[in-house]
GUZADO-60926 format. One record per atom (N, C-alpha, C): y negated, z negated, x; residue in three letters. Coordinates in steps of 0.001 Angstrom, whole numbers, plus 524288, in hexadecimal, padded with zeros to 5 digits. Example, Ala and Ser with C-alpha at 12.3 -4.5 7.8 and 13.67 -1.06 7.14 Angstrom:
8163A7E18883386Ala
811947E1888300CAla
80CE47E18883390Ala
808CA7E45883232Ser
804247E41C83566Ser
7FFE27E14283264Ser
END
This chain:
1A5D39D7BB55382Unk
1A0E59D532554FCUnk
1A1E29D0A6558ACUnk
1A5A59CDC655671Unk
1A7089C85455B6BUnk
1A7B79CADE55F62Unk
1A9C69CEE7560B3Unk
1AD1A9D1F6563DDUnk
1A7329D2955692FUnk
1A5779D61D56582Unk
19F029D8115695FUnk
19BC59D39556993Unk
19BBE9CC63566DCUnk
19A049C88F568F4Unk
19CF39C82F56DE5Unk
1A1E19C77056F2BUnk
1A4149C51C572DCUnk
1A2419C75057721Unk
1A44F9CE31575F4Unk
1A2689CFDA57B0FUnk
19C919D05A57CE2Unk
199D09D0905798DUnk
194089CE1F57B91Unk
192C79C90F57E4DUnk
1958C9C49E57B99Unk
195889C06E57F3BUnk
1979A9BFB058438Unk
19C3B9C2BA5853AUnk
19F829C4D858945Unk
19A679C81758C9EUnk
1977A9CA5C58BB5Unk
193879CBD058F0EUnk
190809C8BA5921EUnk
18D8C9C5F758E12Unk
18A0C9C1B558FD6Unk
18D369BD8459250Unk
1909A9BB21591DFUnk
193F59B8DA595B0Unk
1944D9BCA859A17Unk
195A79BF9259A0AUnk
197269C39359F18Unk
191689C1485A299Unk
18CD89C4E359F87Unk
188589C44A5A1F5Unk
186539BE945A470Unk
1886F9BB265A285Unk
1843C9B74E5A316Unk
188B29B2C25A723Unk
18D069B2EB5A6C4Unk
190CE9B0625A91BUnk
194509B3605AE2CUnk
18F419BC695A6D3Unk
191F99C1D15AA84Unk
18C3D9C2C95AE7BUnk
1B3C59FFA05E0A9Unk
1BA979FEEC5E1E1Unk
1BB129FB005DD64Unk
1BEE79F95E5DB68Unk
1BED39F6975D636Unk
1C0559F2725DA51Unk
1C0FE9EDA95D8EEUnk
1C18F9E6695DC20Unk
1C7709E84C5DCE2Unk
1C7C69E7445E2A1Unk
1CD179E58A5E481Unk
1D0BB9E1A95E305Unk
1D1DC9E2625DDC6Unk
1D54A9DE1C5DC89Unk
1DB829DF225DC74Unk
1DC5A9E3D65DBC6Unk
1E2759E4E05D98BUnk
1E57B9E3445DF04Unk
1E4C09E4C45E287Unk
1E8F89E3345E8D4Unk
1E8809DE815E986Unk
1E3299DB755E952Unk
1E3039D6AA5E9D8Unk
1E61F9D1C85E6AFUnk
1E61F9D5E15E26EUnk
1E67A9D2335DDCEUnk
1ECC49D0EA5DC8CUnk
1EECC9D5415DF00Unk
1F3869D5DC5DE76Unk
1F6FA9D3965E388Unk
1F3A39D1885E84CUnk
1F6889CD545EC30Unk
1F5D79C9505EBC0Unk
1F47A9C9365E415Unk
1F3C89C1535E622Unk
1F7EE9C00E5E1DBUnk
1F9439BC205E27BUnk
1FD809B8B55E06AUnk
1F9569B4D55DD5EUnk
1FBAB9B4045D7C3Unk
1F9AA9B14D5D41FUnk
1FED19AC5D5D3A6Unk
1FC6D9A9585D4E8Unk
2007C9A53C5D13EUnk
200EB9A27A5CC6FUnk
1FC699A10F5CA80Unk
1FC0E99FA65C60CUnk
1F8CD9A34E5C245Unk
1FDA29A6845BD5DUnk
1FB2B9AA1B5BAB6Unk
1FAC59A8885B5EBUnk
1F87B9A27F5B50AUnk
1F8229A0A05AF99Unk
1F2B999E2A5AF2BUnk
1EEBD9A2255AB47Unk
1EA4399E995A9AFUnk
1EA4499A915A68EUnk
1E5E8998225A787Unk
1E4FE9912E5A692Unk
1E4F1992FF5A03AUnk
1E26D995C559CDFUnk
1E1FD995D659848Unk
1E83299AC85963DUnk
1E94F99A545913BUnk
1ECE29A08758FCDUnk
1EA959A28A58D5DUnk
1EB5A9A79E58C20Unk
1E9B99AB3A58886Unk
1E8169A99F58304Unk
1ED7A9A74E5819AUnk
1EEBB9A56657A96Unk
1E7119A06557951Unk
1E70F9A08357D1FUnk
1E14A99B6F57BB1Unk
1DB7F99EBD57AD7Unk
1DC679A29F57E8EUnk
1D8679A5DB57F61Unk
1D6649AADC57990Unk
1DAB79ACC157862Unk
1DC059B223578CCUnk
1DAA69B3FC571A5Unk
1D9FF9AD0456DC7Unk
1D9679ADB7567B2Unk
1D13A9ABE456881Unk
1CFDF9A9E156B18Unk
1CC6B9A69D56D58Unk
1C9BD9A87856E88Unk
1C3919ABC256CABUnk
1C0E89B0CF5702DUnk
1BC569ACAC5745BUnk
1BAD89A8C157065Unk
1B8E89A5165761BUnk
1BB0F9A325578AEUnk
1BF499A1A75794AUnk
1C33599E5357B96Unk
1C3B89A120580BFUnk
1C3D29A80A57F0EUnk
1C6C19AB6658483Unk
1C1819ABEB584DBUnk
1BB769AC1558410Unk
1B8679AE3A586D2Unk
1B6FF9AA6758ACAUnk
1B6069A50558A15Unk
1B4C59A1DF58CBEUnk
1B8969A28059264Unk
1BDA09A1ED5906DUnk
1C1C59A1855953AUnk
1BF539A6DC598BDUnk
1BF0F9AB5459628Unk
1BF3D9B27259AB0Unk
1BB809AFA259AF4Unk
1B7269AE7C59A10Unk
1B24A9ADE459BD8Unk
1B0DA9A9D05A257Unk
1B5749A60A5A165Unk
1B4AC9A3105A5EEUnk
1B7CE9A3835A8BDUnk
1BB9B9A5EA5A96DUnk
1C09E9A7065AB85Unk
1C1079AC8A5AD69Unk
1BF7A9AFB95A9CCUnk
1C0DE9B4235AC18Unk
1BC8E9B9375ACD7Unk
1BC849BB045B258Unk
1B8479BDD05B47CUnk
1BA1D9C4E05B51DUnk
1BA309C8795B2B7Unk
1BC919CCA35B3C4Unk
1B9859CFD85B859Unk
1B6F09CED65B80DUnk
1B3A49D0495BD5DUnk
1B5E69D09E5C1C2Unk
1B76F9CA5E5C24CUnk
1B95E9C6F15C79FUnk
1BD739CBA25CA8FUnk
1BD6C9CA045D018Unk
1C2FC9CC985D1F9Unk
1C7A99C94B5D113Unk
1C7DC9C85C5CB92Unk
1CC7F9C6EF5C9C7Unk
1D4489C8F25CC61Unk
1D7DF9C58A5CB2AUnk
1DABC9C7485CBDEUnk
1DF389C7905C601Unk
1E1FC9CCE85C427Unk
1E3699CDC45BDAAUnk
1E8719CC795BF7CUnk
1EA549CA2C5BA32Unk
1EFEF9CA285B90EUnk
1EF969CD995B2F9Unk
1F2B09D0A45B406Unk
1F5F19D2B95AE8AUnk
1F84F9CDFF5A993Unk
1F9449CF525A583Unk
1FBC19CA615A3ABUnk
1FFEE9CA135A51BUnk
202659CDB05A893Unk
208AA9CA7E5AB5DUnk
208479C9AB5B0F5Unk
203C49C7285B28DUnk
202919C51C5B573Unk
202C19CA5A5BC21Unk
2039E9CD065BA81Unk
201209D2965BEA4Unk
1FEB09D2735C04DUnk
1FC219D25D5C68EUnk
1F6A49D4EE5C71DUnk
1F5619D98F5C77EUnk
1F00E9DA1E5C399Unk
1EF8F9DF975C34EUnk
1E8969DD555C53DUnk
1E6CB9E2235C564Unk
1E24C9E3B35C9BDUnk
1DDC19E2D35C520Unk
1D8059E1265C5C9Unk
1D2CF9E2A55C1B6Unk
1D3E19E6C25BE35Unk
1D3359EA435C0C3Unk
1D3279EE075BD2DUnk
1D79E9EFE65B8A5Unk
1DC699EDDB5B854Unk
1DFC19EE995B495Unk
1E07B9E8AD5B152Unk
1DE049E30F5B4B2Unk
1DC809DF265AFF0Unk
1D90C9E0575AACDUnk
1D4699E2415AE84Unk
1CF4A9E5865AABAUnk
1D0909EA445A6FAUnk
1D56D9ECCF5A947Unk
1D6B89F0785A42EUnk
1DA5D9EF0B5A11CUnk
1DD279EAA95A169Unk
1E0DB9E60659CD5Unk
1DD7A9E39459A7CUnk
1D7DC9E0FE59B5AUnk
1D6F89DEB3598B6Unk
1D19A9E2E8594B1Unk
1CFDF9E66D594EDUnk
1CD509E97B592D4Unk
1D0109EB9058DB5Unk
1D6339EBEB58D87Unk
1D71C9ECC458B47Unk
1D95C9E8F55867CUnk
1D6F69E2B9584F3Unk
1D7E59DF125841EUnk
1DB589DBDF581DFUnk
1E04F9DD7A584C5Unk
1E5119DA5E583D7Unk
1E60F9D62958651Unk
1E1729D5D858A58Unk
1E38C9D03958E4CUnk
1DD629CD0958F51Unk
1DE799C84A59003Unk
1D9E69C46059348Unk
1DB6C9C3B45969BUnk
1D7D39C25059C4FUnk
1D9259BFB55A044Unk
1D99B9BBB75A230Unk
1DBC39B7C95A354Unk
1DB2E9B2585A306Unk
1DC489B07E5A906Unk
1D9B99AC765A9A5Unk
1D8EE9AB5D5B1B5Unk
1DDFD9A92B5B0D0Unk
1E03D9A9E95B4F3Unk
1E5A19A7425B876Unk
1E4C19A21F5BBB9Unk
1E67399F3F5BC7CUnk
1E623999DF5C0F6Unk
1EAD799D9E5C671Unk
1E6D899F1A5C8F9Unk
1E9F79A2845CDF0Unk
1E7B999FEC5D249Unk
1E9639A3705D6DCUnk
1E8EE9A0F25DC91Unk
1E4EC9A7785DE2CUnk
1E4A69AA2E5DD8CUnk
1E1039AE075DDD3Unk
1DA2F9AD185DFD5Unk
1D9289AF765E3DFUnk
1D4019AEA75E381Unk
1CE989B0045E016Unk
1D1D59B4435DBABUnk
1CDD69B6C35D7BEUnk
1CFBB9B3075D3C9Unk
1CD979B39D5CE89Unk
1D0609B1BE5C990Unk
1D3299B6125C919Unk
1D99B9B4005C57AUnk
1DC3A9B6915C369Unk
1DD5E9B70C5BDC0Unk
1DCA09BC4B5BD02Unk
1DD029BD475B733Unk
1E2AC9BFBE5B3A3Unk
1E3559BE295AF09Unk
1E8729BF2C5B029Unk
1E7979C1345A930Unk
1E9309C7145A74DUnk
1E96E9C8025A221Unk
1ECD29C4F059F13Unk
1EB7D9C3F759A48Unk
1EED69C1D1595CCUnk
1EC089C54658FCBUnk
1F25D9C6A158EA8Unk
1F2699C9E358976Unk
1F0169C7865859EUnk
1ED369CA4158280Unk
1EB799C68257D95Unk
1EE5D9C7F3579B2Unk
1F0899C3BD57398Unk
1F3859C62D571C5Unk
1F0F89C9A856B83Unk
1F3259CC0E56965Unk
1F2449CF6C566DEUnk
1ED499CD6C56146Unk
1ED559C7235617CUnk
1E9B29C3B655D1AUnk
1E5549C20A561ACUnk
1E3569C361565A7Unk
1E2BB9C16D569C0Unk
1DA869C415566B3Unk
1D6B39BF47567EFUnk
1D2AF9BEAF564F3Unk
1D0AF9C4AC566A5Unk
1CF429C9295637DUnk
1CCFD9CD8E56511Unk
1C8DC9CD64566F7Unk
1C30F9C9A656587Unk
1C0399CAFA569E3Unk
1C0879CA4656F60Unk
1C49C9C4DE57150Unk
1C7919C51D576A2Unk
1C9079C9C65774CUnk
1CC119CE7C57500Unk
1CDE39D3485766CUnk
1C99F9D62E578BEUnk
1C4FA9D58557551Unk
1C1EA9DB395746AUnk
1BCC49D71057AB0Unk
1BC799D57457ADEUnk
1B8A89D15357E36Unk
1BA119D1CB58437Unk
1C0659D0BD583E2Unk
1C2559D1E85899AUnk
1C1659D8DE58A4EUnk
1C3139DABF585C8Unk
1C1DC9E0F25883DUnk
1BE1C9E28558AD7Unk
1B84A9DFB95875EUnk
1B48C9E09C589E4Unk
1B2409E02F59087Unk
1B5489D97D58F22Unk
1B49A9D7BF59527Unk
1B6369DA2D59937Unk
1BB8B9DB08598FEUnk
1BF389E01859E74Unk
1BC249E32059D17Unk
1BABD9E5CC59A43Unk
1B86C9EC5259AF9Unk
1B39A9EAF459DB4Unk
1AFB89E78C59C53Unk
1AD8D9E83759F25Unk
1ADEF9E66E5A62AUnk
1B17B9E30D5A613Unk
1B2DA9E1C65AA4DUnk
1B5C99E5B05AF2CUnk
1B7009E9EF5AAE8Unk
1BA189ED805AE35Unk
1B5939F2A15B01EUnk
1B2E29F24D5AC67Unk
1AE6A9F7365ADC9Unk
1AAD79F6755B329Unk
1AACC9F02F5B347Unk
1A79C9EE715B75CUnk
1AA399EEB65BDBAUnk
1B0859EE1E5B9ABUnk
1B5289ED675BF02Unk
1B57C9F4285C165Unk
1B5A29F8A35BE38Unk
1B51F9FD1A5BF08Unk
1B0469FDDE5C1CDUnk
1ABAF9FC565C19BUnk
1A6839FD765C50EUnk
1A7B59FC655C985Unk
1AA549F86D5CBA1Unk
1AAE29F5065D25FUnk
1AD139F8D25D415Unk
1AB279FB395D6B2Unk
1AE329FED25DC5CUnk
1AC90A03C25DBF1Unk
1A79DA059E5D7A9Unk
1A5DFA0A1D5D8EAUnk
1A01CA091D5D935Unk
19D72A0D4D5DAD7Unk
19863A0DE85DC60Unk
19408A0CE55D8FAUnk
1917AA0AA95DC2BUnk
18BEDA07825D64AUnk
18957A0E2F5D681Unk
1881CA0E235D09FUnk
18401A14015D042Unk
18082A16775D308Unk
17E57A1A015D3E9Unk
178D5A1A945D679Unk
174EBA18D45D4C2Unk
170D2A14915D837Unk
16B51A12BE5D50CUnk
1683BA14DD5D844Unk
164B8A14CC5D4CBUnk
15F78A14795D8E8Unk
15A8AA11145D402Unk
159EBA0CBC5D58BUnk
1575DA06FA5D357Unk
152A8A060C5D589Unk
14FB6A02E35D2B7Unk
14AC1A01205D4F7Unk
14B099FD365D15AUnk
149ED9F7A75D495Unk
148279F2445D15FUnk
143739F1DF5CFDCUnk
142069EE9F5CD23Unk
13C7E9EC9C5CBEAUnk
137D19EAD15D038Unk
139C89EA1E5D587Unk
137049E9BB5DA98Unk
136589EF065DC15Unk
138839F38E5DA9AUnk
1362A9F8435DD0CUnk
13BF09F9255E129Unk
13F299F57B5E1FAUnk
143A19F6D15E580Unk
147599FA225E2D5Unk
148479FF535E5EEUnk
14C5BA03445E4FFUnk
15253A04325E6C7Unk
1550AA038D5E3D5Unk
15C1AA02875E728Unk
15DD3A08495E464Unk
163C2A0A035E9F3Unk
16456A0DD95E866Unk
168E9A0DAC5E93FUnk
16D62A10335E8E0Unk
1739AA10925EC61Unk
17214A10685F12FUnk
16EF8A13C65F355Unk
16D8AA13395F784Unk
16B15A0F145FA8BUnk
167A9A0F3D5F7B4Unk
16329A09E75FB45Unk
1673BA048B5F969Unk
16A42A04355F71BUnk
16DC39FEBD5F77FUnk
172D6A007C5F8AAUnk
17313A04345FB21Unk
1779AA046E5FEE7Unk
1789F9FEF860329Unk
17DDE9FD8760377Unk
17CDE9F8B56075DUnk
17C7E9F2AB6067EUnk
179F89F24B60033Unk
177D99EE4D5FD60Unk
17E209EE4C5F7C7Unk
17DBD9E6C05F7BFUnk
17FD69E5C15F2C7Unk
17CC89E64E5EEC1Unk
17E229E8095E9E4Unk
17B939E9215E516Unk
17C769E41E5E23DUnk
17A679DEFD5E0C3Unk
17B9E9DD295DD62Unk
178509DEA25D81BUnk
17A4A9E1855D2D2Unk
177F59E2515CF26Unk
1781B9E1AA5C99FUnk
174A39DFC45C6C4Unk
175129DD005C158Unk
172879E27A5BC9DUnk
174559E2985B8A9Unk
172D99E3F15B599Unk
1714A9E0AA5B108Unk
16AB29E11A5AE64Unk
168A09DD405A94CUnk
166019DFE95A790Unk
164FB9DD145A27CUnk
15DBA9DDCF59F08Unk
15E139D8EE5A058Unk
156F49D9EF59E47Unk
154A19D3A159E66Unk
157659D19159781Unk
158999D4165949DUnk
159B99D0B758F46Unk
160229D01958E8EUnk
1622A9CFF15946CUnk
168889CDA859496Unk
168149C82F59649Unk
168BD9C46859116Unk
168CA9BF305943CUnk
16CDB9BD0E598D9Unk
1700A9BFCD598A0Unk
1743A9C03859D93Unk
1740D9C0B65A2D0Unk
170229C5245A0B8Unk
16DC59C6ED5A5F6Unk
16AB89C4B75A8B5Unk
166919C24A5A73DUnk
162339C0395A83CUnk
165BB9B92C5AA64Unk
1689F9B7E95A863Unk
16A629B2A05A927Unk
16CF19B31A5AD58Unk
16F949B5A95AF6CUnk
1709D9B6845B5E2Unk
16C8A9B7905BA07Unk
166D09B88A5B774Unk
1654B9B7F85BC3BUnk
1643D9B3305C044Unk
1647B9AE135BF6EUnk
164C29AA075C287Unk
16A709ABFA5C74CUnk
16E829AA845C4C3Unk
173B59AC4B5C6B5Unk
173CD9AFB65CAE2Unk
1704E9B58B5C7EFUnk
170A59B96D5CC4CUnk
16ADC9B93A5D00EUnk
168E89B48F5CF6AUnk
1636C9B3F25D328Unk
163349B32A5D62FUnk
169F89ADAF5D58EUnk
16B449A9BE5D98BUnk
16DAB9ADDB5DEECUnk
171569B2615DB45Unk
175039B4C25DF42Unk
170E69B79E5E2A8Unk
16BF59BA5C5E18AUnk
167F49BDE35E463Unk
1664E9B8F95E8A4Unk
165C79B5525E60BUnk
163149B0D45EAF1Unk
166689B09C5EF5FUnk
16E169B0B15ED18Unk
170B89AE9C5F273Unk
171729B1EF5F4B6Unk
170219B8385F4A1Unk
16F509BD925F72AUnk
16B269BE175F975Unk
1660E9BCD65F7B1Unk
160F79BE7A5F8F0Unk
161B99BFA75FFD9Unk
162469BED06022AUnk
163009BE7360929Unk
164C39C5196096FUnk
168F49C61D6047FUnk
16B0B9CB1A607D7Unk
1693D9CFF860612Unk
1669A9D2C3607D4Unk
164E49D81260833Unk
168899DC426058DUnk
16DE99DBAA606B3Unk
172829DEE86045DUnk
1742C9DDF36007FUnk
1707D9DA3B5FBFAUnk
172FD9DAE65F8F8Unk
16EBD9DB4A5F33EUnk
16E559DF3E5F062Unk
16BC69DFA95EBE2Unk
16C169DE835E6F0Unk
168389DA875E41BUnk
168019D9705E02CUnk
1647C9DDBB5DA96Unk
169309E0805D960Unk
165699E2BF5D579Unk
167B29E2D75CE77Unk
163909E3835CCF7Unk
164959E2855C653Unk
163369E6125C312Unk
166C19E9A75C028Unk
164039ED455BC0BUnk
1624A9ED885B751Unk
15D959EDAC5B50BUnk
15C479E9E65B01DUnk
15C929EF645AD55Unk
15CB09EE765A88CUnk
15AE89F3185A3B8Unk
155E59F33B5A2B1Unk
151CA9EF2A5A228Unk
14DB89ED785A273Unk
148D99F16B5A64FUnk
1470F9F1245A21FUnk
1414C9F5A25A5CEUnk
13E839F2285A9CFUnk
13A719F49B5AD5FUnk
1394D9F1E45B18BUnk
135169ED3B5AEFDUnk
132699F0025AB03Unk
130079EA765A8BCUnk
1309D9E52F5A82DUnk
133779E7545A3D8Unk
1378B9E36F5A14CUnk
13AA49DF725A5D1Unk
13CE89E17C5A8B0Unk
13FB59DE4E5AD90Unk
13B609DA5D5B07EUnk
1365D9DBFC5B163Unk
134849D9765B5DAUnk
1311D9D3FE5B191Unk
130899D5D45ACABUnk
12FF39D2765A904Unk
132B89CD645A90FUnk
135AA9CEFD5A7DAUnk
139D19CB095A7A5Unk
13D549C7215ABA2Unk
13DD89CBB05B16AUnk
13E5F9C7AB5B66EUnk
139659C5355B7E3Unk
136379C49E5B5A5Unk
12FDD9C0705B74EUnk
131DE9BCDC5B543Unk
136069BD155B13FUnk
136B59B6055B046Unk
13D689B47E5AE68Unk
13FF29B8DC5B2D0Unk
1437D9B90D5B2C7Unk
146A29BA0D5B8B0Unk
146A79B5AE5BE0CUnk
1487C9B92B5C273Unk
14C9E9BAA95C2E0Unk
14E5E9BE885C3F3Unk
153B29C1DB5C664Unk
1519F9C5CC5CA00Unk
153F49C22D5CF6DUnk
1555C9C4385D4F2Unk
157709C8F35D754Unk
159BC9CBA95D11CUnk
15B9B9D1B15D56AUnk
156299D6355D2C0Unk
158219D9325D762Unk
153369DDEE5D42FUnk
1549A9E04A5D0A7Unk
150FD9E02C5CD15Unk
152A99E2C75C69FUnk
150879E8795C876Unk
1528C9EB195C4AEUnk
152579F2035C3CEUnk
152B69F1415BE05Unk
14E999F5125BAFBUnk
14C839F5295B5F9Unk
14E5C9FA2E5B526Unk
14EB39FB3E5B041Unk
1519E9FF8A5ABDEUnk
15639A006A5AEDAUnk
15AF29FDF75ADA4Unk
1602AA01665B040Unk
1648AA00735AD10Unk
16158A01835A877Unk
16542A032A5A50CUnk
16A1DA08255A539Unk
167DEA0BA55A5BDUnk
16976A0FD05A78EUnk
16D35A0DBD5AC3FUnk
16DE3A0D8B5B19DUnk
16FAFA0DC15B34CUnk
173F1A0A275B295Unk
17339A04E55B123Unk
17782A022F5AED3Unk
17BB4A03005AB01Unk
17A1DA05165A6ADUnk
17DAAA070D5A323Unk
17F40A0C925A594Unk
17C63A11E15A685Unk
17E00A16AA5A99BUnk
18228A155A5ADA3Unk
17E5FA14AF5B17FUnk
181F9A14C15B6E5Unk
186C6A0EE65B882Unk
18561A0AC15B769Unk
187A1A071C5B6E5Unk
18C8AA063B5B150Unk
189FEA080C5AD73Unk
18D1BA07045A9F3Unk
18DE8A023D5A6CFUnk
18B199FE725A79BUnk
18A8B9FB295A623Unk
187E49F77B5A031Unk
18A179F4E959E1EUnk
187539F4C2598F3Unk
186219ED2A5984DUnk
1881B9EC0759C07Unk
187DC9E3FC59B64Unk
183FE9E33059D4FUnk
180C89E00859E2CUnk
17D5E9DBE35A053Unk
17E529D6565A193Unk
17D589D3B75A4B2Unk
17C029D6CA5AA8CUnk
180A09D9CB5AD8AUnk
181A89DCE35B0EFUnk
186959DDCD5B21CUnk
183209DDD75BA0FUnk
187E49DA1C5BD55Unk
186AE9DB675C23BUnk
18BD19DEDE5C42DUnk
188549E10E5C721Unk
189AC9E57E5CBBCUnk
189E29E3445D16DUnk
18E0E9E45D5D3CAUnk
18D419E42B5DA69Unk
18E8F9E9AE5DDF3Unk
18D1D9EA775DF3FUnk
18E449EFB35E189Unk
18CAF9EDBE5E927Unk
18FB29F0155ED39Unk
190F69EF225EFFCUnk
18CC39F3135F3D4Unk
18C969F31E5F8D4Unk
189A29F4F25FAF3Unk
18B339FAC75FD8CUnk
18DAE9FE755FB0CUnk
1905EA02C55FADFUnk
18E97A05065F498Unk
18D1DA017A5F2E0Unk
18CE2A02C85ED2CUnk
1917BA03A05E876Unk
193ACA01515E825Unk
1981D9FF3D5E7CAUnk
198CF9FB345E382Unk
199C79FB705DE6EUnk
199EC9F5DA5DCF5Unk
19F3B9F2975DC88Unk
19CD19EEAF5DC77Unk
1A1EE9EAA65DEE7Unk
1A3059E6BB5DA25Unk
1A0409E69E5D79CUnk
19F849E23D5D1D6Unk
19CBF9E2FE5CE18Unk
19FBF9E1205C865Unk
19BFB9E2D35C31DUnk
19C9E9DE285C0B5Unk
19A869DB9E5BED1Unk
19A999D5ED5BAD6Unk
196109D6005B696Unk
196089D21A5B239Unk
192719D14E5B07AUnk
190BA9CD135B12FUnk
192429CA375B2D1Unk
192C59C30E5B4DFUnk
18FED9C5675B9F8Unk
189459C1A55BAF5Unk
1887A9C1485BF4AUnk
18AE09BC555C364Unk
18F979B8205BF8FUnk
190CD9B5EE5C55FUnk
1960C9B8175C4EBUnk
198C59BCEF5C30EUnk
19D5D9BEA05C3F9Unk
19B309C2605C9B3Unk
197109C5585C8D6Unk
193FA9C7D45CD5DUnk
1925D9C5E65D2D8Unk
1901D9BF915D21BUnk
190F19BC745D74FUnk
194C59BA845D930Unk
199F69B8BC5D4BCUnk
19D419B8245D732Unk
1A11D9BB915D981Unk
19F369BFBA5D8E6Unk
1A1809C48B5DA8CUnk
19EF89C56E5E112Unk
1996B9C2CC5E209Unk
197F39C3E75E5CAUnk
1997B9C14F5EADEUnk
199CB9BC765E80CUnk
19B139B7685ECC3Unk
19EF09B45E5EA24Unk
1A2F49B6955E9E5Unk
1A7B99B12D5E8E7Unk
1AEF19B7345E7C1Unk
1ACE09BB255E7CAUnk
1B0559BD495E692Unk
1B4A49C02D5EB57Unk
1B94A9BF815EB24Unk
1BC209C05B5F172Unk
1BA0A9C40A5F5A5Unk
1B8F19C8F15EFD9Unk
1B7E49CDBC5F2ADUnk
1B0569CDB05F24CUnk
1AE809CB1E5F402Unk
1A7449CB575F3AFUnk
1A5789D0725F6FAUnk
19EE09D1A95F4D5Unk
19C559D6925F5FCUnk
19E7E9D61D5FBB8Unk
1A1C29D8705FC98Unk
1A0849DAEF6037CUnk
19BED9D87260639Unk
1967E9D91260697Unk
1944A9D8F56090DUnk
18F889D54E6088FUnk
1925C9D369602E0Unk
18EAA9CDE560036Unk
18F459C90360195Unk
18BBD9C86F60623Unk
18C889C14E609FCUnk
18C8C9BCEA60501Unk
18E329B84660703Unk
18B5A9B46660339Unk
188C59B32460378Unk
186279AFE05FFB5Unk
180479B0DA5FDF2Unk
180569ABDA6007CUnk
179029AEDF60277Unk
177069A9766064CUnk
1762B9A4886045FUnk
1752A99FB660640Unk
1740199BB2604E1Unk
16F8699A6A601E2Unk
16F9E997805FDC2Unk
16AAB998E75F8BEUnk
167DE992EA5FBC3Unk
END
């Protein structure tokens, strides 16, 4: 039961705070010099708040991180994410010269607090499912918002997808919309780029509730179905970016892991200017 508290709270944190990424060649011409984090393992590792607070502010699996093995190796995303799924290790930030953060595994030992075991599993897995989506093709839609506007693969051929998934009764959800109001405002100018949102919520119900509730992207009502079906998806909120090829390029549950993905990250959307002057 503690076990399924944690990782529930591990959600709502996610939510509310919440080609595969070119990292392995890159990652592997940089020179690390300092491979010792500020905190060790032994403080973290008996301590289930102790380590949530620290992953929580420290460490982003999302990020285009750069991994160390625990013998200090670099190995690429995708084989950090399958060490730590299997929960023998935490990740703990490095003090490096790197332009990403660097993450570096450490073994936990065999008395090592089990819901830390069972909590991190959760976290990589889901972190890796999202990391598995980037680099293949967003599904086929064909959508209509609550304005009567219809998007299709087609008709947003050309166009960035920025996209959220909610209900109206996820307080998570709903608490990012300031956050993500601000980001539609410093876009509003560009034509290429789309704000859309898929609610579970019937069309009623939705327009109910944005009368005294604003959020700036266009909602789409009942998509349940397509979220869990075609997406696969089971968190709230979860953003999507998908590229103008159709293409997705990013999965988070953190809408400012999603902006900072937009404007601050080495490799940014291709074709996503910065945002105009507010």
């Amino acid at each position: 039961m503690k076990t399924l508290q944690l990782i529930s709270i591990f959600l709502l944190h996610t939510s509310i705070t919440s080609c595969k990424e070119n990292t392995s060649k890159e990652t592997a011409d940089v020179q690390i010099e300092n491979t010792e984090p500020e905190i060790t393992i032994d403080v973290l590792e008996h301590d289930l708040k102790k380590w949530w607070t620290y992953h929580s502010y420290n460490i982003s699996l999302s990020s285009n991180f750069k991994g160390l093995n625990e013998h200090s190796d670099t190995i690429d995303k995708k084989q950090f994410l399958e060490k730590l799924i299997k929960g023998n290790y935490i990740p703990l930030k490095l003090n490096s010269n790197t332009q990403f953060e660097t993450y570096k595994l450490f073994k936990l030992d065999s008395t090592a607090n089990e819901s830390i075991v069972n909590t991190i599993k959760s976290v990589s897995s889901i972190n890796f499912k999202h990391f598995k989506m980037e680099g293949k093709s967003f599904p086929k839609f064909d959508l209509t918002d609550l304005d009567g506007n219809r998007y299709t693969n087609k008709s947003t051929k050309g166009k960035t997808i920025i996209l959220k998934t909610w209900f109206i009764n996820c307080k998570s959800c709903v608490a990012e919309f300031p956050e993500l109001n601000e980001l539609v405002k410093r876009y509003q100018q560009k034509n290429d780029i789309l704000f859309l949102s898929l609610a579970l919520d019937s069309e009623n119900e939705l327009q109910d509730f944005l009368e005294g509730n604003n959020f700036n992207y266009q909602v789409i009502a009942n998509q349940q179905e397509f979220i869990k079906e075609k997406l696969k998806l089971q968190i709230f909120p979860t953003h999507i970016i998908v590229d103008e090829n159709g293409t997705i390029l990013k999965v988070v549950n953190k809408a400012s892991e999603m902006i900072s993905f937009i404007e601050n990250e080495k490799n940014p959307i291709e074709n996503l200017p910065p945002p105009s002057p507010m």
